[in-house]
PyMOL CGO cylinders between C-alpha atoms (Angstrom):
from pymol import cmd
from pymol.cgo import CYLINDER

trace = [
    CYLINDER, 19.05, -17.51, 29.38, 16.81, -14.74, 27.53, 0.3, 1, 1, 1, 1, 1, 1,
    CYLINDER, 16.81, -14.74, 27.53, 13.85, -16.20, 25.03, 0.3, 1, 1, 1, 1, 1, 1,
    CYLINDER, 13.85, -16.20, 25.03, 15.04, -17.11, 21.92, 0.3, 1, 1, 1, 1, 1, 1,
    CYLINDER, 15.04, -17.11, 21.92, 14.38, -14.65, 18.90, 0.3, 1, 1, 1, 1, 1, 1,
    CYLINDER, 14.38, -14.65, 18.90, 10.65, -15.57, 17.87, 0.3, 1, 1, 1, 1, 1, 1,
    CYLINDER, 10.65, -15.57, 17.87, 10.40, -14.40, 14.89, 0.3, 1, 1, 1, 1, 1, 1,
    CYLINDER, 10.40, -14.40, 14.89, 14.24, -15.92, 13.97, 0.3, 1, 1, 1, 1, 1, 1,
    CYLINDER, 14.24, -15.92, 13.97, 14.47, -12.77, 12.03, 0.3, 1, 1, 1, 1, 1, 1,
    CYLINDER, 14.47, -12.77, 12.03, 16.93, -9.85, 12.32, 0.3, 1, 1, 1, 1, 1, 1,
    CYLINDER, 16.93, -9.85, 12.32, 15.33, -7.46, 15.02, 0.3, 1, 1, 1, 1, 1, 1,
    CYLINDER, 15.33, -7.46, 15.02, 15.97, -4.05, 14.56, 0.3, 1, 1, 1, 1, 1, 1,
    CYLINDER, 15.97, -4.05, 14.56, 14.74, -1.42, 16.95, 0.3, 1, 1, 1, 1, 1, 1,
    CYLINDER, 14.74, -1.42, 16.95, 14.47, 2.25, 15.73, 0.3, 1, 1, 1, 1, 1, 1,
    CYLINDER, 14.47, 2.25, 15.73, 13.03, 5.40, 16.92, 0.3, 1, 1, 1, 1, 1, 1,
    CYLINDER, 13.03, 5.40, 16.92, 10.18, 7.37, 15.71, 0.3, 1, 1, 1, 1, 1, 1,
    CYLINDER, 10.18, 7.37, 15.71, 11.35, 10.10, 13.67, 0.3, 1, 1, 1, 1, 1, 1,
    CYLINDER, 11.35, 10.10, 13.67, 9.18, 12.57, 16.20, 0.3, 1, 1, 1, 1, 1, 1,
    CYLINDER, 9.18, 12.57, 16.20, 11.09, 11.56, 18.78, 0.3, 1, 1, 1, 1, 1, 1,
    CYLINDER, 11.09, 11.56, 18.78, 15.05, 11.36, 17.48, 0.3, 1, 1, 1, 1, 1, 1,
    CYLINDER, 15.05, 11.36, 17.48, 15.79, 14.54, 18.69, 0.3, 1, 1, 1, 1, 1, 1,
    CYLINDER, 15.79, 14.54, 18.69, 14.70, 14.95, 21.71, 0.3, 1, 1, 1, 1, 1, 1,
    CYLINDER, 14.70, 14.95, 21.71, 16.66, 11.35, 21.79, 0.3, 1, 1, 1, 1, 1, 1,
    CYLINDER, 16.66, 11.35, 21.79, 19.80, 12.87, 20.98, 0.3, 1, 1, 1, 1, 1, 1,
    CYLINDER, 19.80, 12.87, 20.98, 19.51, 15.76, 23.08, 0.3, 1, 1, 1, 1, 1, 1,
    CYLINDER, 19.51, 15.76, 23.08, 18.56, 12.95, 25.97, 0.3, 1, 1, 1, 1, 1, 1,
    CYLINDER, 18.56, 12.95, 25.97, 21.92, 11.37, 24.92, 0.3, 1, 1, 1, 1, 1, 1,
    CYLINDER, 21.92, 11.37, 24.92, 23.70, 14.80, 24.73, 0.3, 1, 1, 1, 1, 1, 1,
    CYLINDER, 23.70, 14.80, 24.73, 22.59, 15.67, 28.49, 0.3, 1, 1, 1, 1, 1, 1,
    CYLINDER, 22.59, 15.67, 28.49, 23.65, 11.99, 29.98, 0.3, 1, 1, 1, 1, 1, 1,
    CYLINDER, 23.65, 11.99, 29.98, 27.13, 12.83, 28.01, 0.3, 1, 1, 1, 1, 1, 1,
    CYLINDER, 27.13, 12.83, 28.01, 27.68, 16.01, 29.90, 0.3, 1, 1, 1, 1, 1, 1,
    CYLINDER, 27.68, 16.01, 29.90, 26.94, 14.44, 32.71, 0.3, 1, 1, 1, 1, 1, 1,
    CYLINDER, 26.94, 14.44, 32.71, 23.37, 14.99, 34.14, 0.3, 1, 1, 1, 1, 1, 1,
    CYLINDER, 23.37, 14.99, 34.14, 22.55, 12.12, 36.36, 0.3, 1, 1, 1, 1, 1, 1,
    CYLINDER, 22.55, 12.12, 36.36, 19.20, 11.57, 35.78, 0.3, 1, 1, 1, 1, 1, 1,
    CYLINDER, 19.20, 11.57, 35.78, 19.33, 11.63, 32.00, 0.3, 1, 1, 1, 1, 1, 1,
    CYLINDER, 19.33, 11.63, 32.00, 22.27, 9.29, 31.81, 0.3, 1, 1, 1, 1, 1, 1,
    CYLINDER, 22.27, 9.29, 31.81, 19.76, 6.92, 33.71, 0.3, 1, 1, 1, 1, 1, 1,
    CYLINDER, 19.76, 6.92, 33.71, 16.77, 7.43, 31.80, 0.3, 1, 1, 1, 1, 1, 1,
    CYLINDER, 16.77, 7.43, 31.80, 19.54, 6.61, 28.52, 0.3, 1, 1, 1, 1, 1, 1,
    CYLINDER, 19.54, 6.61, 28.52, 21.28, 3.58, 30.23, 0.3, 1, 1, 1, 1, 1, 1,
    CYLINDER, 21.28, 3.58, 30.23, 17.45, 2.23, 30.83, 0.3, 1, 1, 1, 1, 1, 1,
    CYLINDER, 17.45, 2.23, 30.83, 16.68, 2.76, 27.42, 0.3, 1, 1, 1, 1, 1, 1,
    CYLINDER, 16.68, 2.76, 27.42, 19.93, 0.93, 25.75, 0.3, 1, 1, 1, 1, 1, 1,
    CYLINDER, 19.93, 0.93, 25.75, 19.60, -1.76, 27.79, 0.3, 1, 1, 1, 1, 1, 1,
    CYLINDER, 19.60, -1.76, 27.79, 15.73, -2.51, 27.30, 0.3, 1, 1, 1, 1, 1, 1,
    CYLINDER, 15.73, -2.51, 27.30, 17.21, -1.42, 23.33, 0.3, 1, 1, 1, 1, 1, 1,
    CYLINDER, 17.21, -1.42, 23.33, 19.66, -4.89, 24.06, 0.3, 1, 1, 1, 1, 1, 1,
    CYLINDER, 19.66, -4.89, 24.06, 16.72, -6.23, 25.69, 0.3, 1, 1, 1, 1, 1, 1,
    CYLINDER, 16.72, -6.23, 25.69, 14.57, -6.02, 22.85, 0.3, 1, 1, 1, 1, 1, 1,
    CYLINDER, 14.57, -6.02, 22.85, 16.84, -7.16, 19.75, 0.3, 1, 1, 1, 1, 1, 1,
    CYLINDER, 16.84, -7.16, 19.75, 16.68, -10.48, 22.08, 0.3, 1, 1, 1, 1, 1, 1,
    CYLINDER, 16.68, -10.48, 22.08, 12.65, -10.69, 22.30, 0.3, 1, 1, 1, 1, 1, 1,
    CYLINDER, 12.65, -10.69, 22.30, 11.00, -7.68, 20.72, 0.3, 1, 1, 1, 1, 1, 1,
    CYLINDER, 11.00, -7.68, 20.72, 7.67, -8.62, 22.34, 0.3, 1, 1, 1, 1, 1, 1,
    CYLINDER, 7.67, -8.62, 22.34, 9.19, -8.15, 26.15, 0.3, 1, 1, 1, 1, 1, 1,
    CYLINDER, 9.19, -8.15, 26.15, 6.58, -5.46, 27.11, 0.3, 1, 1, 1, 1, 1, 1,
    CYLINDER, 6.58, -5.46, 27.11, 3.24, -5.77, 28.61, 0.3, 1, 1, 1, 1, 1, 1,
    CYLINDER, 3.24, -5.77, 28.61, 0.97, -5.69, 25.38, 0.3, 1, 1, 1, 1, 1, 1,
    CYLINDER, 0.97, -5.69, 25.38, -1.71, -2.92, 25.14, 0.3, 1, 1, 1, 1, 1, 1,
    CYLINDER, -1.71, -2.92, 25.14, -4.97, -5.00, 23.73, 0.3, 1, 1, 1, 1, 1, 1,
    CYLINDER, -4.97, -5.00, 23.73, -6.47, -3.62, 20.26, 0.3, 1, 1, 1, 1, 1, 1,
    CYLINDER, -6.47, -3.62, 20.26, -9.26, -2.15, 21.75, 0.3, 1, 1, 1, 1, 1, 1,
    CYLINDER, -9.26, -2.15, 21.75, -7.53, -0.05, 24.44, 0.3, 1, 1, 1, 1, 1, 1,
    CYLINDER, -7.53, -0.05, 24.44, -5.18, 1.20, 22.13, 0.3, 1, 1, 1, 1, 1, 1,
    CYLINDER, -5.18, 1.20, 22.13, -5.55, 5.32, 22.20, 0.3, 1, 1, 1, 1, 1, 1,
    CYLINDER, -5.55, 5.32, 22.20, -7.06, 6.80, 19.11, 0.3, 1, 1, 1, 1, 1, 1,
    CYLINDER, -7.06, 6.80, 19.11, -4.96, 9.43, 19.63, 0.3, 1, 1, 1, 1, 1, 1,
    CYLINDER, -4.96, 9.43, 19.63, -1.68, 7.06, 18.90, 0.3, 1, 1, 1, 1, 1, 1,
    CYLINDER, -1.68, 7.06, 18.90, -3.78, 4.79, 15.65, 0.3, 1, 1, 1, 1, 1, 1,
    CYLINDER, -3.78, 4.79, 15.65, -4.36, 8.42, 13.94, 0.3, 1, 1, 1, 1, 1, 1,
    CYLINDER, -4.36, 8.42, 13.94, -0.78, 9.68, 14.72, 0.3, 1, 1, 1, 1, 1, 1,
    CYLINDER, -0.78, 9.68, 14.72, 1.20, 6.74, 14.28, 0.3, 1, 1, 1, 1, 1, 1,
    CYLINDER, 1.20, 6.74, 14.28, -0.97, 4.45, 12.30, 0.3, 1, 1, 1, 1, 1, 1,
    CYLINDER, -0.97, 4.45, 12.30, -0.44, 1.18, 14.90, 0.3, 1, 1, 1, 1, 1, 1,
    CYLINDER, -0.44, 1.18, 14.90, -2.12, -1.95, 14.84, 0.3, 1, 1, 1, 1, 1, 1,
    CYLINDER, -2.12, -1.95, 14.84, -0.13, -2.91, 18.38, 0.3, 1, 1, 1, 1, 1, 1,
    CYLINDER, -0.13, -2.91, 18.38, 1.24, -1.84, 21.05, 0.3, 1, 1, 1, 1, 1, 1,
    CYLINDER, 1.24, -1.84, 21.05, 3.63, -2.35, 24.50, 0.3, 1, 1, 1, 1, 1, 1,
    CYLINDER, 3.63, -2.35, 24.50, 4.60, -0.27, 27.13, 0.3, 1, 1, 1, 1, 1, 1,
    CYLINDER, 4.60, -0.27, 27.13, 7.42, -0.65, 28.99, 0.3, 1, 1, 1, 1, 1, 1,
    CYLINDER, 7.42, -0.65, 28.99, 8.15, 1.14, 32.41, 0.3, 1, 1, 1, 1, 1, 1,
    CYLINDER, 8.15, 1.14, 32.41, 11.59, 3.13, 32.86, 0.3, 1, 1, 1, 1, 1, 1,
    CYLINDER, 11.59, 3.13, 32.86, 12.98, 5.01, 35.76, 0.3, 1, 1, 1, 1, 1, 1,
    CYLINDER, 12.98, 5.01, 35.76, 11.79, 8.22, 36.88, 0.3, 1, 1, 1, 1, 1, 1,
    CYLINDER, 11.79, 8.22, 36.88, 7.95, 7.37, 36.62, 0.3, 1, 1, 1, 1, 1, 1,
    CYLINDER, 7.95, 7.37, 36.62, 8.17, 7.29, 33.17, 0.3, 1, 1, 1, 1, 1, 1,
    CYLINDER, 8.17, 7.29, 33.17, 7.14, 4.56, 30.16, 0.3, 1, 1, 1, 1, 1, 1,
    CYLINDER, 7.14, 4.56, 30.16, 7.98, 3.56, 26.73, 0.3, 1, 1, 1, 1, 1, 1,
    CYLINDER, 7.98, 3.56, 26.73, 5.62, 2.91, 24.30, 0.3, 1, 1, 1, 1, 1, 1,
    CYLINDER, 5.62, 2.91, 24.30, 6.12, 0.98, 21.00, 0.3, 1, 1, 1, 1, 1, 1,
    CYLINDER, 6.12, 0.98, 21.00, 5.25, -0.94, 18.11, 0.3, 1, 1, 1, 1, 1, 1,
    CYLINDER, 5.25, -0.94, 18.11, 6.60, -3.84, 16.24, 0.3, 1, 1, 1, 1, 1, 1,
    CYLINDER, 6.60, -3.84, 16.24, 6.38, -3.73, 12.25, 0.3, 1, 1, 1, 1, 1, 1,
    CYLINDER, 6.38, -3.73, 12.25, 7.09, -6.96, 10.38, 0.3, 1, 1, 1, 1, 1, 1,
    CYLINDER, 7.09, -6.96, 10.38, 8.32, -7.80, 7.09, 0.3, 1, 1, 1, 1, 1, 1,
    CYLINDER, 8.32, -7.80, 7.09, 9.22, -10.99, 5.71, 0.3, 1, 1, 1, 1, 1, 1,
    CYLINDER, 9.22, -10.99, 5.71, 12.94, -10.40, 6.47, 0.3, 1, 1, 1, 1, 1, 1,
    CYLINDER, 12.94, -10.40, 6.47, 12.89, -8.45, 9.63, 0.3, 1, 1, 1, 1, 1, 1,
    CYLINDER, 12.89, -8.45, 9.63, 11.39, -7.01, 12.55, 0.3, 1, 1, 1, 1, 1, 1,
    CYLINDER, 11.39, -7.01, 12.55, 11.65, -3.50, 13.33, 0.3, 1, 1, 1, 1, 1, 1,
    CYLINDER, 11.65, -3.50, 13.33, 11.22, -2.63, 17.22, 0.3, 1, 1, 1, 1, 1, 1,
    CYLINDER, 11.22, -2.63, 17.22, 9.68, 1.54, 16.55, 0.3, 1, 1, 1, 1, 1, 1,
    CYLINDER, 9.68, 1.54, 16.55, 10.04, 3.20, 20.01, 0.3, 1, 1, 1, 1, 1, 1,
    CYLINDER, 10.04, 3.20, 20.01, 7.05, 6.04, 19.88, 0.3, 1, 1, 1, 1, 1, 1,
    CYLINDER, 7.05, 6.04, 19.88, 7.20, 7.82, 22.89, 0.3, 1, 1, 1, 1, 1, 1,
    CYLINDER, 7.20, 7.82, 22.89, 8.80, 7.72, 26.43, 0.3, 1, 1, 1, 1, 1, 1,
    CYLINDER, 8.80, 7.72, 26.43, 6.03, 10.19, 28.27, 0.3, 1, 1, 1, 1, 1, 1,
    CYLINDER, 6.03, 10.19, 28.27, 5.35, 10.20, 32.36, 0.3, 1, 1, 1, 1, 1, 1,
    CYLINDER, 5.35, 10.20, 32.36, 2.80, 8.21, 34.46, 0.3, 1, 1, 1, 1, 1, 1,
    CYLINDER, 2.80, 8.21, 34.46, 0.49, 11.13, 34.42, 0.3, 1, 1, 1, 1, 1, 1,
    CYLINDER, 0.49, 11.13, 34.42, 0.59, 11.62, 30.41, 0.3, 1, 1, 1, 1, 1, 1,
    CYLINDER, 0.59, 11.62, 30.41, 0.33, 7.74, 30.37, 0.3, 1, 1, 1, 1, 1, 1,
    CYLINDER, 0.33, 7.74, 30.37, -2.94, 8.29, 32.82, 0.3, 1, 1, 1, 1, 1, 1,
    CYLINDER, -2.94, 8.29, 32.82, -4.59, 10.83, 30.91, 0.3, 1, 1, 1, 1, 1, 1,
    CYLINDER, -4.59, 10.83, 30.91, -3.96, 9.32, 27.00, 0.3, 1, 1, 1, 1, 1, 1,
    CYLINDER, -3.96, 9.32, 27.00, -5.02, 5.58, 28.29, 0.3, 1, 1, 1, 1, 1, 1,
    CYLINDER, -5.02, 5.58, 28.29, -8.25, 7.50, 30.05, 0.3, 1, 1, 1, 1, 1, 1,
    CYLINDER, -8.25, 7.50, 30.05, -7.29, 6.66, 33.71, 0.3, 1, 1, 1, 1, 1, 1,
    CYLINDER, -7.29, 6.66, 33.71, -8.21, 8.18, 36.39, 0.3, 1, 1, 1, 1, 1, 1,
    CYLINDER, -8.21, 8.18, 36.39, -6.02, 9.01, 39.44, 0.3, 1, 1, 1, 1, 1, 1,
    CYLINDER, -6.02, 9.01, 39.44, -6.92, 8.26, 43.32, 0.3, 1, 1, 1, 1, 1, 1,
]
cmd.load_cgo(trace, "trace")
């Protein structure tokens, strides 16, 4: 049985407008039939589904180790990361108001651009 809704307030999850098209031309791809774009978009509907249920599913980035890079670009007091297929993660922020949550998806990037903006190094 998935965690209730904590907040107990519609849950909405949207993506950043910087990243809507190359969202729809990940969608457009999976349609024509490129395999691993249709399962880099079936990952991200169903953590989508996942996420309506219990928006704070991801492992939480603490304040501190959030990238300056991401606060001056996106302007977030939080953030998750979720991991996908084909190496890659999903980073987002939750915004709340008093009558909803809104789930912002900011960026789906690779383990090595995930390396390189938290400051990790590689073995």
């Amino acid at each position: 049985m998935p965690p209730p809704n904590r907040a107990r307030r519609p849950v909405e999850v949207a993506v950043h407008p910087s990243l809507a098209s190359w969202y729809r031309e990940l969608k457009a791809a999976a349609d024509r039939g490129s395999k691993d774009e249709r399962t880099l978009r079936d990952a991200l509907e169903r953590l989508f589904d996942v996420l309506v249920r219990d928006f704070q599913h991801g492992e939480v980035i603490r304040r501190t180790r959030i990238p300056r890079k991401l606060v001056a670009r996106f302007g977030v007091g939080n953030l998750y990361v979720e991991d996908l297929p084909g190496f890659r993660r999903m980073l987002y922020t939750v915004e709340r108001a008093e009558s909803s949550v809104t789930v912002v998806v900011l960026a789906v990037i690779d383990h090595r651009e995930y390396d390189r903006l938290f400051g990790l190094r590689r073995r």
